[in-house]
N, C-alpha and C positions, 0 to 999 in steps of 0.2 A: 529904609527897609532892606532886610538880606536878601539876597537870592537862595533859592533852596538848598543851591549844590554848595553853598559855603556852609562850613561845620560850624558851631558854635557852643561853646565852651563855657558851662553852668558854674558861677560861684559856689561854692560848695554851699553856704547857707539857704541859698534860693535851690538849690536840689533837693534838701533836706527838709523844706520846708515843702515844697511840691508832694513829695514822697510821705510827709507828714500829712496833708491837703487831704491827699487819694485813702491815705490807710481811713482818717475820720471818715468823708465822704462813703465809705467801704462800710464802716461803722453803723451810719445813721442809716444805711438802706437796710442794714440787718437789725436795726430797732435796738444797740447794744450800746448804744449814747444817745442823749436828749437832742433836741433841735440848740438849746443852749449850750453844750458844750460843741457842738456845732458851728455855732457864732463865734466862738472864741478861737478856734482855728483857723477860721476865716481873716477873722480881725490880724491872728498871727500871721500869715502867709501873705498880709498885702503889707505888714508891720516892717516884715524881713525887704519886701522890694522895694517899699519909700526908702528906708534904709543905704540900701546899693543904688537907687537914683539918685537921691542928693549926694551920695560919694561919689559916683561918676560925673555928675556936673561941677562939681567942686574941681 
């Protein structure tokens, strides 16, 4: 685990995909996506960090 006061420095994909996360998330509280295109967001945004975990243990 980090300590707070160290910075930590976002892969550009897992940023974009966070930033991706919030806008949907933004979305379905305004009734302006389905709860299914909701899911598929989701599925993307853990899709991108399995992604960067098995690259980083590799």
């Amino acid at each position: 685990m980090t300590s707070p006061s160290k910075t930590f420095t976002k892969v550009p994909e897992i940023q974009r995909a966070e930033e991706n996360f919030q806008s949907v998330i933004l979305k379905l509280l305004n009734n302006e996506i389905t709860i299914e295109e909701f899911e598929k967001s989701h599925k993307l945004l853990f899709s991108v960090c399995d992604q960067f975990g098995s690259h980083v243990i590799k």
